[in-house]
C-alpha positions in Angstrom: 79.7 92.0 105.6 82.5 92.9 103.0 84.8 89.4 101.6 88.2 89.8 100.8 89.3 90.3 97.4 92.2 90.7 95.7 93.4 91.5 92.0 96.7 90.3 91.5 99.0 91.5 88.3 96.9 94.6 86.8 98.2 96.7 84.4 98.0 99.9 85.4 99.1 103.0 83.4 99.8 106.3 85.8 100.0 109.3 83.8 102.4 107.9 81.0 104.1 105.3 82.9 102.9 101.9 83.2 103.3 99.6 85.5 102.0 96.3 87.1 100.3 95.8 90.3 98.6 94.2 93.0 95.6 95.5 94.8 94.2 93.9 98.0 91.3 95.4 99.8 87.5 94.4 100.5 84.3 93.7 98.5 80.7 92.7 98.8 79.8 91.1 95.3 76.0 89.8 94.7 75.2 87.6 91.9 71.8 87.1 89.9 71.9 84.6 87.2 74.8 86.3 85.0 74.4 89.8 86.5 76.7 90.5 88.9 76.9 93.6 91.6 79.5 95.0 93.3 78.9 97.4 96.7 81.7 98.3 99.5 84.5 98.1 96.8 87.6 99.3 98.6 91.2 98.0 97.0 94.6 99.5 97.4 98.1 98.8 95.5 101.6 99.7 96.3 103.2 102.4 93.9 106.6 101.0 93.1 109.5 103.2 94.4 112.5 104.1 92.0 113.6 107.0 93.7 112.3 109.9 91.7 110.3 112.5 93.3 107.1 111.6 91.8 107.7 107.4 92.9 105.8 105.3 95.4 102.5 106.1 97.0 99.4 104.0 96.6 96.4 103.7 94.6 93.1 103.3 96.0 90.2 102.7 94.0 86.6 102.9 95.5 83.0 102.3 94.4 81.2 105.3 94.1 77.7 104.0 93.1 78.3 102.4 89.5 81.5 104.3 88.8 84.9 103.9 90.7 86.5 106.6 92.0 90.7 106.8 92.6 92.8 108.5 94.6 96.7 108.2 93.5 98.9 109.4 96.4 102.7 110.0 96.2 104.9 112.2 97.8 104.0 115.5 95.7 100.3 115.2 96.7 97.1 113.6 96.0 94.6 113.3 92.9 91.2 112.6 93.1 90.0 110.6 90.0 86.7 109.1 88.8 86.0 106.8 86.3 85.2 108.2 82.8 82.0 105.9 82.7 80.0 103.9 84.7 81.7 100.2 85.3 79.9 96.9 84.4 80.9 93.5 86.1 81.0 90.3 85.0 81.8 87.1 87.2 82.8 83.2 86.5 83.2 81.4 89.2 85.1 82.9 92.1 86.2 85.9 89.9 84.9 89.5 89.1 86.4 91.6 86.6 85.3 94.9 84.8 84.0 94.5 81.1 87.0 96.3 79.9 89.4 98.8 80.3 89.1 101.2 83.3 89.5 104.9 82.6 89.9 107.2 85.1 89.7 111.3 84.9 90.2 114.3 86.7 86.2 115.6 87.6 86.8 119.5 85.8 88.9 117.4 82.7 87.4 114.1 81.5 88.8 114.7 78.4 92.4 114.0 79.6 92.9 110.0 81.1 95.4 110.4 84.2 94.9 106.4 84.8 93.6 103.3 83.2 93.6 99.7 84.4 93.4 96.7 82.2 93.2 93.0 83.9 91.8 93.9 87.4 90.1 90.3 88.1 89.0 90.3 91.6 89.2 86.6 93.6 86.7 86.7 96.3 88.4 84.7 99.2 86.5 82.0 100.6 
């Protein structure tokens, strides 16, 4: 069974624009000495809206074996991402985070970075 997690504050940048945000969603995390795994990663954040015709829609980031894969929906559409390399975790305490920046890339152009996330520390809930 999944625990809730949540990664409140992340810096997210979205094509050029960046922005901060909160992701809530689900996680099983398994922990072995200092090696930690992550299965059944699903978190989603709120795009802010500031009226535009690109603005609001969500991000949702899923585990896709040891990469993530995104999805950013917003009104014009939807883009399906995945993560320019695989992710390692680390965890202290309650707390899961990525060893690093996040980059995430369109599958036919990883040259070209449509999203990165810095500071996505996941809190399990108890």
């Amino acid at each position: 069974m999944a625990n809730t997690a949540s990664s409140a504050r992340a810096e997210v940048t979205l094509r050029s624009e960046t922005m901060v945000l909160d992701f809530h969603g689900e996680c099983r995390v398994e922990r072995a000495g200092d090696s930690v795994r992550l299965s059944g990663l699903r978190l989603v954040a709120e795009l802010p809206d500031a009226g535009g015709p690109e603005d609001g829609g969500t991000v949702l980031l899923e585990q896709d074996g040891d990469s993530l894969a995104a999805t950013v929906a917003q009104p014009g559409g939807k883009v399906e991402l995945t993560s320019r390399s695989p992710v390692p975790w680390a965890g202290s305490g309650r707390d899961v985070e990525p060893a690093g920046e996040i980059f995430f890339v369109l599958p036919d152009a990883p040259e070209s970075t449509v999203l990165s996330i810095r500071g996505l520390v996941l809190r399990e809930a108890t």
